[in-house]
N, C-alpha and C positions, 0 to 999 in steps of 0.2 A: 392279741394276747399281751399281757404284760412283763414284760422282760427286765429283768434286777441286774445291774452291770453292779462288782465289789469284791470285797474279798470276806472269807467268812469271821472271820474273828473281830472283822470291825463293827465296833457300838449300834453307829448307823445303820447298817446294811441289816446288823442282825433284829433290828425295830421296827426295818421296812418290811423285811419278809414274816414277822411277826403281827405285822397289821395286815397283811395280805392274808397270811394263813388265817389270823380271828375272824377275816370277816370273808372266810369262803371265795377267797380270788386267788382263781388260777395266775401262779406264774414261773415262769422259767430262772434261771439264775447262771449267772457267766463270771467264774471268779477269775479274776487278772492273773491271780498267781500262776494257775494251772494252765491259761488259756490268754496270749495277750489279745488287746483289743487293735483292730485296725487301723492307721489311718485315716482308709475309707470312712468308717465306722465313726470315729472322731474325728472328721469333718463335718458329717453329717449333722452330729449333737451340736454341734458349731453353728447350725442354721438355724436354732431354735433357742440355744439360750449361750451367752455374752462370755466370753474366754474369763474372765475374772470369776465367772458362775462354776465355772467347768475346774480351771486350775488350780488346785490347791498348794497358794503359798504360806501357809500354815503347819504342811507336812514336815516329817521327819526326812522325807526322803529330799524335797526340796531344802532343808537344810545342812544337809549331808554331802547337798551335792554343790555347794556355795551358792547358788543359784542368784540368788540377790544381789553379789555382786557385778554377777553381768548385765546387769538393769536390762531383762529383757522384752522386744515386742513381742505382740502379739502372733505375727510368721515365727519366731524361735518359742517360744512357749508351747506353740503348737507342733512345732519338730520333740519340744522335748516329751511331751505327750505322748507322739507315738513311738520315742527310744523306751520310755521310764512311767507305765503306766501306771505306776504308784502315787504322780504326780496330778491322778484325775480324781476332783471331790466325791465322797461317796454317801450313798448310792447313787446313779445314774438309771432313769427308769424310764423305758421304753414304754409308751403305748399310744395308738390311735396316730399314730404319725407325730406324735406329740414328744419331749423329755421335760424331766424332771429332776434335778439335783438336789442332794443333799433330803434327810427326814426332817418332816416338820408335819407331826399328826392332825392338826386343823387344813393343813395343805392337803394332806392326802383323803380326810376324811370328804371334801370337795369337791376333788378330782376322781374319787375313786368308787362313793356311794351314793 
C-alpha cells in the first residue's frame, strides 16, 4: 500500500494525494503535526534516498532554527530530523519497499501507473 508521510496544508502533499485519489490508488496518510515520524522510520528513508533528498534546508522551520550556521553533517541533520520533523521534504511516499520525495507528476505518473 502506499503510504503519504506530510502535513495537510502543504502544496505538495496536497498534489500527491490529489494524484492518488484521480487515479484510483489506495493510500494511507501520516501527518507530522499530529503524529511525529520516528527515527526508526527516518532511518529507514535514509536507505533509499540521499539526506540532502530527505532534508529540507529551504524550510521555514530550518530557518527559524539558525540551522545553517552550525554547518551541519549528515549524523546531526539526521538527529535534527528526528527532534523537528518539520525539517523532512515533503511528501515522503512509501511503497513496494521503495520512497519517494517531494511531487513531481511525470515522477509519479511512472512510478505509479
Amino acid at each position: 500500500m502506499i503510504k503519504v508521510y506530510g502535513i495537510k496544508n502543504c502544496g505538495s502533499v496536497k498534489k500527491a494525494l490529489s494524484f492518488f485519489k484521480e487515479h484510483n490508488l489506495a493510500c494511507g496518510f501520516h501527518d507530522f503535526k499530529s503524529e511525529k515520524v520516528s527515527c526508526e522510520t527516518i532511518s529507514s528513508w535514509l536507505w533509499h534516498v540521499e539526506m540532502k533528498t530527505l532534508f529540507n534546508a529551504k524550510s521555514t522551520t530550518y530557518k527559524n532554527l539558525n540551522l545553517k550556521e552550525l554547518g551541519l553533517d549528515d549524523t546531526a541533520k539526521k538527529e535534527w530530523l528526528c527532534k523537528e520533523n518539520m525539517l523532512i521534504k515533503r511528501p515522503v511516499v512509501e511503497f513496494d519497499n521503495k520512497v519517494v520525495v517531494g511531487f513531481d507528476e511525470q515522477t509519479y505518473k511512472g512510478l505509479f501507473l
